[in-house]
N, C-alpha and C positions, 0 to 999 in steps of 0.2 A: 386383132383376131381376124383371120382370112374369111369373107364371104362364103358362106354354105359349111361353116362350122357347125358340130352337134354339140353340146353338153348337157348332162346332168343338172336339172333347175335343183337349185343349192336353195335349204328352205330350213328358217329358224320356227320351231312349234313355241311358241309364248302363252303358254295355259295349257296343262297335261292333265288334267281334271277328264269325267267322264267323255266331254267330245274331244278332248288333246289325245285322248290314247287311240280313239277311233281315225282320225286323223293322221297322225301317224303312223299305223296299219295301214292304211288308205295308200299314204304317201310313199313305204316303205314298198310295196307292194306294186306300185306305180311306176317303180324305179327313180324316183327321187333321191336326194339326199339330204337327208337330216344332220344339219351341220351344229344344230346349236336347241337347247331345250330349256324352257323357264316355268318355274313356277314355286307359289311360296309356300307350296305342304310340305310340312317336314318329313312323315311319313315315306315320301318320294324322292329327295333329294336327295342326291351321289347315287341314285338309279339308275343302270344303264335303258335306255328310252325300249328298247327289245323286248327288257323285263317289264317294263310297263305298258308298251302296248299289247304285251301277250303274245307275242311270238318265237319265245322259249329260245333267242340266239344273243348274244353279245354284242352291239355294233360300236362299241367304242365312247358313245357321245351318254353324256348322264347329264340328270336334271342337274339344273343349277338354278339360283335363286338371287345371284346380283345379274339383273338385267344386262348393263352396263359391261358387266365381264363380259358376260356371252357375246355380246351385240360387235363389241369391240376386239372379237378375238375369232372371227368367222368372217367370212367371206360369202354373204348370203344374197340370193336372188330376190326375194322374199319372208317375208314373215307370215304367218300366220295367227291372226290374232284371237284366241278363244274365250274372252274373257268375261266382259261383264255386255248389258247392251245396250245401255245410253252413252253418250258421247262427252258429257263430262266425266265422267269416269274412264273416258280410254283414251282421254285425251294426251295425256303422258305418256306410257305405253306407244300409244302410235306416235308422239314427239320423239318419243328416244329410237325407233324405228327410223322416222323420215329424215331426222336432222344427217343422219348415216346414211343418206340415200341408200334406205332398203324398203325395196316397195311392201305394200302392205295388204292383208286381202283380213277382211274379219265376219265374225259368227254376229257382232253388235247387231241388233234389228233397227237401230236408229241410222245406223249408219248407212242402211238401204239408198235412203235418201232423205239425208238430213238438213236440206237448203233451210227448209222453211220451220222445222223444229229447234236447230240448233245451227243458226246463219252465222253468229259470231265465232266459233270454234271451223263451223266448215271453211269461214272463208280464209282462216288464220292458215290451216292447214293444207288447204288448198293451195294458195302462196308459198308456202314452205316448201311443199311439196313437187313444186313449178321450179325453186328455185334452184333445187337439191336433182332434178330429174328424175324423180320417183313416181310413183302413183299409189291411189288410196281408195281403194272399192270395199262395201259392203256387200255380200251374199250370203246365200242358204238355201237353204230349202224355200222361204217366200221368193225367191230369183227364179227357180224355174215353177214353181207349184202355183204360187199368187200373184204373180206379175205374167211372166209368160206364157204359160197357160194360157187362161183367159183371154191375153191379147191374139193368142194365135187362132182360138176359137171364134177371136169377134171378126177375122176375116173372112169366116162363111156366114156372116148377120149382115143382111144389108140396110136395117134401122137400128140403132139401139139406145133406149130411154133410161137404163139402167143397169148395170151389172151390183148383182146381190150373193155378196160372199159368205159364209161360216167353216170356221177352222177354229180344230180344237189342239191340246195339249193336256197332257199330264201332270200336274202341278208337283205328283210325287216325284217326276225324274228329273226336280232341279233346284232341289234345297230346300232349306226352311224359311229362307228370307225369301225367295218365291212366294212361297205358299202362305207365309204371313202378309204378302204386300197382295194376295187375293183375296184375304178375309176368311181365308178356310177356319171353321170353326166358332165363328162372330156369329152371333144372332143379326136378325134382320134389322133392328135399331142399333144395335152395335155396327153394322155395314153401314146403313144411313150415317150414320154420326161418322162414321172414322174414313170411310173408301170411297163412299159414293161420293165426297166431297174435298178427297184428299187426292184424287188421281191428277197427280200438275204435270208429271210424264207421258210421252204418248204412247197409247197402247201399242202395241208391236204392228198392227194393220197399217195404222195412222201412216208410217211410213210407204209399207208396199201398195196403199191405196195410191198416192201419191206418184210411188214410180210407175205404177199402173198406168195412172195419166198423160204423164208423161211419155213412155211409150204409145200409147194411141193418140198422140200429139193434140193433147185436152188441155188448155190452161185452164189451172185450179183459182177458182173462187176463192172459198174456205173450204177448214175441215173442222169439224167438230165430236166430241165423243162424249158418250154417259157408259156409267157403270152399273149393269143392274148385276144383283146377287142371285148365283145357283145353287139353290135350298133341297138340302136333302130331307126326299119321303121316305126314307128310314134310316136308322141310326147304319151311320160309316165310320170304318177304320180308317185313318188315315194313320201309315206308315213313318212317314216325314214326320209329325207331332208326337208323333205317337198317343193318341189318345182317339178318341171313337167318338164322333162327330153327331150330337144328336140329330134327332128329325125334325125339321124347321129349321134347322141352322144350314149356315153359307158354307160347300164342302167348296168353293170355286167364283167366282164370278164371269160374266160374259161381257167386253168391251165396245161396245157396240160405237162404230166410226162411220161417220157419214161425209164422204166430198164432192162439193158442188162444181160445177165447171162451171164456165162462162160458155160454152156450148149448150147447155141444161141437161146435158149425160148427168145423170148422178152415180156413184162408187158410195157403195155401202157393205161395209162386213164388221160380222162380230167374231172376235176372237175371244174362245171359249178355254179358260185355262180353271181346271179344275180334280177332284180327286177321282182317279178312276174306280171304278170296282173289276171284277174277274169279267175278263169277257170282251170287256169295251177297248176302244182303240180310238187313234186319231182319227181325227173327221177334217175335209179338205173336199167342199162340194159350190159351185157356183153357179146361179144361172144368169142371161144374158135375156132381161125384157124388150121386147125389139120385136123386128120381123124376119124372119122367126124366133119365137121366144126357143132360148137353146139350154138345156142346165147338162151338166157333166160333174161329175165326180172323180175322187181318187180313195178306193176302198180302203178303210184304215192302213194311211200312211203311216211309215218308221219315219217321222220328225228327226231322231236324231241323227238318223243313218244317213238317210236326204240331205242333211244340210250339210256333214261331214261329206260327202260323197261330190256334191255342189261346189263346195270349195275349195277338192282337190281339182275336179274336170275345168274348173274357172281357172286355175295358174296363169295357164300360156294365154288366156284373151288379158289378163291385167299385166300381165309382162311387155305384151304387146299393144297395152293402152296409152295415151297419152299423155303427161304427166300432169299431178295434179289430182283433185278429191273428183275422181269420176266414178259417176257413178251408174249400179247394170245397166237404166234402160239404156243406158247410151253402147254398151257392148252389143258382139251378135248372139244370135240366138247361144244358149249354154250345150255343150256337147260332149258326147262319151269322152273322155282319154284312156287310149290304152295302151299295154305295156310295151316299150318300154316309155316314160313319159318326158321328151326330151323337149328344149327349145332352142331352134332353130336361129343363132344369134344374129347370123349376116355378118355385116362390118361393123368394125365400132374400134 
């Protein structure tokens, strides 16, 4: 291909579930092409992707549900991985991606930055990844909201002893295995006995605490998390359950992560996942103890908009990344894309 060629980033969606349809809207709308679509609801399968992202046209491509067809029958730049968010779990998924050298970009929050959670899998795929000349980035909404953010804030701090995070989510906009693995519903000894003792995954921060560091080029000490339960002062309906959540009981719990540097910065945030009522919204506020102490906000965010919207503008920097599990803080800052959304291949 001649130097200063344009094409169409060719892009397989691998989870069409609530953020797969947003996503490709996103991407559709981008001027992407969606070459190839997965996913195992039967409900949606032999779909054309149009009808599922709501955009009431035809485009030819339908869900399909053997990975392996699709992957093997497209000619992609990319995949997009929507799936689940630890990295044992998408460790396949993203194998049958890279072994194809088709780069990778996912919604996983472990995947943020997962050296230090999950070192044996990243470093497998990282290799693989090298070998096949592909690349393998986590982002979302904690890529520009949790990570950078805050580190572009702390360039107007000129001490800082501390940055202290909280960010929330909706426990109802993401299943029921969600919202069972936060206790929604458990009484307070029910939470002690089964969460506060069972949490062996890291909380979704754990990672972006980490890249955080990282970017503000902080080597990490440890990191460590507790689980306390969010107890509702009057009976709630939770939707997901379906059943109505007494008063004392856990509609949620909050993940509170704490990481130590070897500079004595310390990175602390709780991530607040619980049942909303009418009214209430995400929450994404942090402040910088230092001199000047500095705190900022982002008035209830659309979490899933943000992170869908993150992962299409992220393409062309992990297209353009170097092969291998890399991961944001090492990209440049995250930036609009707009239409049409081409990348610029050069020679090859």
């Amino acid at each position: 291909m001649n130097q200063g060629t344009w094409d169409k980033i060719r892009v397989v969606q691998y989870g069409c579930g609530k953020m797969g349809r947003i996503l490709m809207r996103y991407l559709l709308e981008k001027g992407a092409e969606i070459v190839g679509a997965i996913d195992t609801d039967e409900s949606i399968i032999d779909h054309d992707i149009g009808e599922i992202a709501g955009l009431n046209r035809q485009t030819g491509i339908k869900v399909k549900c053997h990975e392996e067809t699709v992957l093997d029958n497209c000619d992609a730049d990319i995949a997009i991985l929507a799936l689940q968010s630890y990295l044992p779990d998408m460790h396949k998924p993203i194998l049958e991606c890279v072994t194809r050298g088709i780069n990778v970009i996912t919604t996983s929050e472990e995947a943020l930055y997962p050296w230090t959670t999950s070192p044996a899998i990243t470093n497998q795929l990282d290799a693989l990844a090298k070998r096949t000349g592909c690349t393998i980035v986590g982002s979302g909404m904690q890529d520009v909201f949790w990570v950078n953010f805050p580190a572009l804030i702390a360039g107007g701090v000129h001490k800082i002893s501390e940055i202290e995070g909280a960010v929330s989510y909706n426990v109802e906009d993401y299943g029921i295995a969600l919202a069972r693995a936060h206790g929604v519903g458990l009484t307070p000894e029910e939470f002690e006995k089964t969460v506060a003792h069972s949490l062996s995954m890291p909380a979704y921060v754990w990672n972006s605490n980490e890249a955080l560091c990282m970017k503000m080029g902080w080597s990490i000490e440890k990191t460590q998390q507790k689980a306390i339960p969010v107890l509702a002062d009057h009976d709630v309906k939770s939707e997901t359950l379906g059943q109505v959540i007494k008063k004392g009981n856990a509609i949620g719990m909050s993940a509170v992560v704490t990481t130590l540097t070897h500079q004595g910065i310390v990175v602390e945030t709780q991530c607040i996942g619980k049942v909303y009522e009418k009214g209430e919204g995400d929450l994404c506020e942090f402040t910088i103890h230092g001199e000047p102490d500095t705190r900022f906000s982002v008035s209830k965010p659309d979490t899933v908009a943000h992170t869908c919207a993150t992962i299409v503008n992220r393409i062309p920097d992990v297209l353009h990344a170097p092969a291998g599990f890399f991961t944001m803080d090492k990209l440049p800052i995250p930036r609009h894309q707009t239409y049409p959304m081409f990348l610029n291949i050069g020679e090859c």
